[in-house]
C-alpha positions in Angstrom: -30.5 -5.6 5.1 -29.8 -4.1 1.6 -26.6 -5.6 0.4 -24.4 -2.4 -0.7 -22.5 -1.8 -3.7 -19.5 -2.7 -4.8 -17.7 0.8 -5.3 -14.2 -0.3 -5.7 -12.0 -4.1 -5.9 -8.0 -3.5 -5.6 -6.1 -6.2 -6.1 -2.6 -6.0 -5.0 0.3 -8.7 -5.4 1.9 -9.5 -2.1 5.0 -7.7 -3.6 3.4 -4.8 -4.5 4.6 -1.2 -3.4 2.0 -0.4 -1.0 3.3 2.8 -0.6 2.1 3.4 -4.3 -1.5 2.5 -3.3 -4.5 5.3 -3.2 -4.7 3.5 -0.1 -1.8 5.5 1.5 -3.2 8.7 1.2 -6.0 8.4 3.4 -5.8 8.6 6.9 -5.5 5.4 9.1 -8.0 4.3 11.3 -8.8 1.1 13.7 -9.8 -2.3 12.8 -13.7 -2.5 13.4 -13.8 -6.4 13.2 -12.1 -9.5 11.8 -13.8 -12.7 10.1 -12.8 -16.1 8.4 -14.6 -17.1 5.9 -14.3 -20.5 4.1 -15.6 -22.0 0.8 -17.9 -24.8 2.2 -18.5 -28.0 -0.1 -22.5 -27.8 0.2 -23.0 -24.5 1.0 -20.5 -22.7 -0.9 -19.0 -18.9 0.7 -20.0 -19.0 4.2 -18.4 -16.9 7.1 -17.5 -18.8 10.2 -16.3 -17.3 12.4 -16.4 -13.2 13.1 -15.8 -10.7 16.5 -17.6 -9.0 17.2 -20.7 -10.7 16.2 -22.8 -10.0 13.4 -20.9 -7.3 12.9 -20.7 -8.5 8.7 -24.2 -9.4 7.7 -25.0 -12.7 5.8 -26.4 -10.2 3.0 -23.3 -8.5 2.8 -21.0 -11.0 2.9 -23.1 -12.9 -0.1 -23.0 -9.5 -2.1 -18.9 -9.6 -2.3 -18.1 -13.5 -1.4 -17.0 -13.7 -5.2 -14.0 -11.4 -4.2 -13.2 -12.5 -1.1 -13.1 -16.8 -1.9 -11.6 -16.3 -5.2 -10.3 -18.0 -8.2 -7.0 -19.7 -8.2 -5.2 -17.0 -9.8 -5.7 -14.3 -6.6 -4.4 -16.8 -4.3 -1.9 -15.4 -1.8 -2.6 -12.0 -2.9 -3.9 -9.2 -0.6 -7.2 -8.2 -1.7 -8.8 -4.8 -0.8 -12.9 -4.6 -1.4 -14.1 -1.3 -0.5 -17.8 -0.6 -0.3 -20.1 2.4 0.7 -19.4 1.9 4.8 -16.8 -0.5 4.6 -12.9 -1.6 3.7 -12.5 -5.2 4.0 -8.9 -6.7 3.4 -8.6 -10.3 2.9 -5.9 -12.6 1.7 -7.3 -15.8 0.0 -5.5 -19.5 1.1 -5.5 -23.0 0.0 -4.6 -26.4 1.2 -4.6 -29.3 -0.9 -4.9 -31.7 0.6 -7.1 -35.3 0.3 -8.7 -35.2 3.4 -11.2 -32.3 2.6 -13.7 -32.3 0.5 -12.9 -31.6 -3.6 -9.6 -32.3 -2.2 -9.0 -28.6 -1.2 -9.4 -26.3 2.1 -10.1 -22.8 1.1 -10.0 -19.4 3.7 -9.7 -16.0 3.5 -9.2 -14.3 6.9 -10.6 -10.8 6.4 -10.2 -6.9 8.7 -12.4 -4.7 8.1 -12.3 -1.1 8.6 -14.3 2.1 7.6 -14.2 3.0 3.8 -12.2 6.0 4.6 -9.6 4.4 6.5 -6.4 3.2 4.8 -5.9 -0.5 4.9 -1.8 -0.7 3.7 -0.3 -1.2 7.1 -2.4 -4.1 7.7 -1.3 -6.1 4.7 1.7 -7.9 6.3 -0.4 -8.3 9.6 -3.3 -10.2 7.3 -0.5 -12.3 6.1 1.4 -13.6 8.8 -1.7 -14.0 11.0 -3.1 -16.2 7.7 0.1 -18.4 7.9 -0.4 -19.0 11.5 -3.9 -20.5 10.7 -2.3 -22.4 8.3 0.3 -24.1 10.8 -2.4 -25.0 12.9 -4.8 -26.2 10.5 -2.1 -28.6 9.3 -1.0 -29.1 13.0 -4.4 -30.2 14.4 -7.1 -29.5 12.0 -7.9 -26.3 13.9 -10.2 -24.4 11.4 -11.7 -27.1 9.5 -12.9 -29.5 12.5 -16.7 -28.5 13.8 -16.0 -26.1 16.4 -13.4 -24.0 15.2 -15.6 -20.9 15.9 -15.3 -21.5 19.9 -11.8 -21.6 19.5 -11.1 -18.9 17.0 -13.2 -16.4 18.5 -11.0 -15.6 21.3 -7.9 -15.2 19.2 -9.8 -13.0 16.9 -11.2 -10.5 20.1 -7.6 -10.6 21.4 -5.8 -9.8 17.8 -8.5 -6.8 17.4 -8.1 -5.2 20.6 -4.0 -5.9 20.8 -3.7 -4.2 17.5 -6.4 -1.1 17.9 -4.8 -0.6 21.6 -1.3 -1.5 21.4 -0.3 -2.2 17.2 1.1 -5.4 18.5 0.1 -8.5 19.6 1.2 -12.2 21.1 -0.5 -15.3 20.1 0.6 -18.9 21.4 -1.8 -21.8 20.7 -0.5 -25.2 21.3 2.9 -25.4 19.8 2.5 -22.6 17.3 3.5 -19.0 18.4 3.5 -15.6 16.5 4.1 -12.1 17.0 2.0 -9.3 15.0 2.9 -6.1 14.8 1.5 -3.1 12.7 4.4 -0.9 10.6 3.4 2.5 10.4 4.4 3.4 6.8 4.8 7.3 5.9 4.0 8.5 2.3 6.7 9.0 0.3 8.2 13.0 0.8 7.8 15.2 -1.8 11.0 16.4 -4.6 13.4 18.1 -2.7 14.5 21.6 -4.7 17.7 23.4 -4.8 16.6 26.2 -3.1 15.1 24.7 0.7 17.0 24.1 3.3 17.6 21.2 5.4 17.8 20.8 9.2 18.4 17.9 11.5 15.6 17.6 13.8 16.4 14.2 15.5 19.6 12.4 15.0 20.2 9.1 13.4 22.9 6.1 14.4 25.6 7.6 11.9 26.8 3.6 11.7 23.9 3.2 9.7 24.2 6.4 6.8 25.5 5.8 3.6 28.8 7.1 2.1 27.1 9.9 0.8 24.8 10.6 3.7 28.4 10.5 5.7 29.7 13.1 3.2 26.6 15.4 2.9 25.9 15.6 6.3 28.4 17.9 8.2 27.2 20.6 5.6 23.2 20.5 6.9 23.1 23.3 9.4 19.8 24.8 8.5 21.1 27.7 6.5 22.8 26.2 3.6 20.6 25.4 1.0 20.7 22.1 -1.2 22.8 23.4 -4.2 25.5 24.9 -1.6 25.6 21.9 0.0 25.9 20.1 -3.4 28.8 22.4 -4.3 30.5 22.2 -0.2 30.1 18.6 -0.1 31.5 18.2 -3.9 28.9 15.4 -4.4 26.4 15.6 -7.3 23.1 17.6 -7.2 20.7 14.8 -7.8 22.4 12.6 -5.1 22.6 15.3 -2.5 18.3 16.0 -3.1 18.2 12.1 -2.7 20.3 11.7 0.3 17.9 14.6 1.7 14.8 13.0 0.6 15.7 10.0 2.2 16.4 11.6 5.6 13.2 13.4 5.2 11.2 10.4 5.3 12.8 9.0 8.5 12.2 12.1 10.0 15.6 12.8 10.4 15.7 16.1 8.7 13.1 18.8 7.7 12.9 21.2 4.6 12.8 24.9 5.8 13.0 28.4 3.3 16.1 29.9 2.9 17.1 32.6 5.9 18.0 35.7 4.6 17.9 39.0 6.3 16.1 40.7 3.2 13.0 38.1 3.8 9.3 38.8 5.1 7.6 36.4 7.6 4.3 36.7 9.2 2.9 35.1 12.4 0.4 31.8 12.7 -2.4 30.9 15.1 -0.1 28.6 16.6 2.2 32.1 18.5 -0.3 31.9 20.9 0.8 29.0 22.5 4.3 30.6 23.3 2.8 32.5 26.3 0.9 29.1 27.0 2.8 25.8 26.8 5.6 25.8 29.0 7.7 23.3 27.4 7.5 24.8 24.0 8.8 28.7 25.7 11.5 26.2 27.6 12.6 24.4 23.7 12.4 28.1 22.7 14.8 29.9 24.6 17.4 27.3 25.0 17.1 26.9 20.8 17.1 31.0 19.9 19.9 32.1 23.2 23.1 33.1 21.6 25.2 31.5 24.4 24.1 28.7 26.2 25.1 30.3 29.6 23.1 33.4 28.7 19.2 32.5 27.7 17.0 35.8 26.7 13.8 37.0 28.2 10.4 35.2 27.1 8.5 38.3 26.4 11.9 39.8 24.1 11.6 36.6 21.9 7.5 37.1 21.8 7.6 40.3 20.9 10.5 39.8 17.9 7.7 37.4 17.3 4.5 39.3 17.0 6.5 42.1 15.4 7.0 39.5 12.3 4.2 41.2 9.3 4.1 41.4 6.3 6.4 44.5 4.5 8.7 44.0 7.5 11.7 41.9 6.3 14.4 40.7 9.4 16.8 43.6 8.8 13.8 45.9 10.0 13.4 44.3 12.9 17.1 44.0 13.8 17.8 47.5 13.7 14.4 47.8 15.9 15.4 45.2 18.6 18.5 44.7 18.3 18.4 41.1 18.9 22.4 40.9 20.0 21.4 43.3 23.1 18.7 40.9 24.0 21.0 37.7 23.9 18.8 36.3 21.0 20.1 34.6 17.6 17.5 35.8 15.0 18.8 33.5 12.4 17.9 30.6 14.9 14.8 32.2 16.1 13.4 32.3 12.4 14.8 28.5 12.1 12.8 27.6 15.1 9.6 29.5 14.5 9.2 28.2 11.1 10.5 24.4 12.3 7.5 24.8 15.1 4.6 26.8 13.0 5.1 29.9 15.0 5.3 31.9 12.2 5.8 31.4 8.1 8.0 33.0 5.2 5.8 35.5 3.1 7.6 34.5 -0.5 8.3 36.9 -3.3 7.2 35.7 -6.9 8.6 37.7 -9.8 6.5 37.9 -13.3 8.1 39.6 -16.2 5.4 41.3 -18.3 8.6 42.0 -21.1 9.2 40.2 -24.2 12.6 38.4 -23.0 11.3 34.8 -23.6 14.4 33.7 -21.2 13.1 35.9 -18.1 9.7 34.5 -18.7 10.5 30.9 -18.1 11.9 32.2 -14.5 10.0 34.7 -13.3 6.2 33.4 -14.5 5.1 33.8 -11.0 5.1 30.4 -10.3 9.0 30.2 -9.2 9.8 32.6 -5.9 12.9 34.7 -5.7 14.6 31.9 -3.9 14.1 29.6 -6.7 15.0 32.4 -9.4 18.1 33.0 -7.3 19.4 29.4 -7.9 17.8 28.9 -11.6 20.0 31.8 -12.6 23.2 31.0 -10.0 23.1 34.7 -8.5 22.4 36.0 -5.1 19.4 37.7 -3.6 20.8 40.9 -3.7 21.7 41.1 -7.4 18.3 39.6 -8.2 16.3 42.3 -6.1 18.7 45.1 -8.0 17.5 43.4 -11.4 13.9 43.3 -10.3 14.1 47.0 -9.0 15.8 48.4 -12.3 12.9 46.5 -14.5 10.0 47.9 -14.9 8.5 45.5 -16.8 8.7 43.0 -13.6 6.2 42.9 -11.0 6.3 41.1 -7.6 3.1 38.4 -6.1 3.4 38.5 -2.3 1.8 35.4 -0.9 
């Protein structure tokens, strides 16, 4: 077999923000095998042990040994080597010790997954499960004695299919015990502007939130928008974006456009499943009733729906249905279509083809109206009346 090539070698520090990695932005995928490898006196590299079988080729494992039994200096550090069809994630160990040969054991236990897969989430797991190796190889000799394959095999098929199956996984062996368990890790959430809004979506132990959390929180009603809540709360801009942020990664909260009856929103693929998926028309009506005594008719709330295009802002459609009549809350309908990608805002994006070099910097036609509205601390309305009176401004729909 034709030994591939090295595309890439990360090293990473065992204190290293993983989060900070390429490695967390691709998508995360199963473990397709697990070796140990040792550094033999005579023979040098060598793998010893591998599930399944032959799964690594000798070839291979020659071509990238130099990066998987490394010098001193990598010792204890996660090691990523990715390769054409292949990830492999290693963390190199010694023990000194004068009982072995060149008075030194050395080991890297290795997963390997696809090239594409992301590798982050298994660091700690590659540690921990390394340190438990190391117990028993001080315990009872249990990697470096001659048949330390027919032992470590079966750990290795159970750690691989506990972890692909479950994420977790028991080991006892003797005396020596561990628990390993794979932390999903999210990717960090992107800057949170003055202009979105937050929402709760699941609720959080409030024993746990911060005094600023504590003080922000009671304003978050899916309507007021980050520099209202800024100003309600009387807490600092920058602080209120990173209490939000924060609550955004835990999936406590998410980021929704600014309801106003003056906005356009048109419908998504995903409508379809309203007439369809019987929990989701259940989560609907309960969510979009005015009352909760009173809860409006399916096909009413689908049709408000389907009626969303573009040129037809909620006003129009309120003097059309009058949602009130049908016992529906069309500020929580919008909330919940856009919070379950049943429909989406159209935004407006002003560009000023003028001279002013001070409307230019806010209305280049990268900033929406919503954006505009809080750059310049005035309200939809006035902005729309400003736009409408200039001629020299010109609206993107998208």
């Amino acid at each position: 077999m034709k030994a591939e090539t090295i595309e890439n070698l990360v090293v990473k520090d065992l204190f290293d923000d993983a989060e900070d990695s390429e490695d967390s932005f691709q998508k995360e995928g199963p473990t397709r095998c697990i070796f140990l490898c040792e550094f033999h006196p005579t023979v040098g590299p060598k793998i010893t042990c591998q599930y399944p079988d032959n799964y690594i080729s000798k070839e291979l494992f020659d071509s990238v040994s130099v990066y998987i039994i490394t010098k001193a200096e990598l010792l204890r550090s996660t090691i990523t080597v990715t390769l054409s069809d292949h990830k492999i994630l290693g963390f190199p160990v010694r023990i000194d010790d004068k009982k072995y040969a060149r008075n030194a054991y050395h080991f890297n236990l290795c997963f390997v997954c696809d090239s594409s897969s992301r590798t982050v989430h298994y660091e700690p797991v590659v540690m921990k499960l390394s340190d438990y190796l190391v117990a028993m190889e001080i315990e009872s000799n249990f990697l470096s004695e001659g048949s330390s394959s027919t032992k470590l095999t079966p750990i290795l098929k159970q750690v691989l299919e506990d972890l692909n199956n479950k994420g977790e996984c028991a080991l006892t062996e003797g005396p020596t015990a561990t628990h390993l368990k794979v932390v999903k890790l999210r990717s960090n959430p992107t800057p949170v502007a003055d202009h979105q809004v937050p929402i709760f979506i699941k609720s959080l132990p409030t024993q746990q939130w911060d005094l600023t959390t504590q003080q922000v929180a009671p304003f978050i009603d899916g309507f007021n928008h980050i520099a209202r809540i800024a100003s309600l709360a009387d807490v600092e801009n920058n602080l209120v974006k990173a209490c939000v942020q924060n609550l955004v990664y835990y999936g406590a909260v998410a980021l929704i456009p600014l309801f106003q009856y003056g906005n356009v929103y048109c419908t998504a693929p995903k409508l379809k499943m309203l007439t369809q998926d019987v929990n989701l028309q259940n989560r609907c009506l309960n969510f979009v009733a005015r009352t909760y005594r009173q809860l409006p008719n399916l096909k009413d709330v689908f049709r408000m729906y389907a009626a969303m295009t573009r040129g037809t802002t909620i006003k129009d459609l309120c003097i059309r249905f009058n949602p009130a009549s049908l016992k529906i809350n069309e500020r929580k309908l919008v909330q919940f279509g856009v919070l379950e990608g049943l429909i989406r805002r159209v935004h407006k994006y002003p560009v000023y083809l003028g001279e002013s070099l001070e409307l230019q910097k806010s209305m280049s036609g990268v900033s929406s109206m919503d954006e505009v509205c809080c750059f310049a601390g005035i309200t939809a309305q006035q902005l729309e009346d400003q736009v409408e009176r200039d001629h020299n401004v010109v609206l993107l729909w998208k």
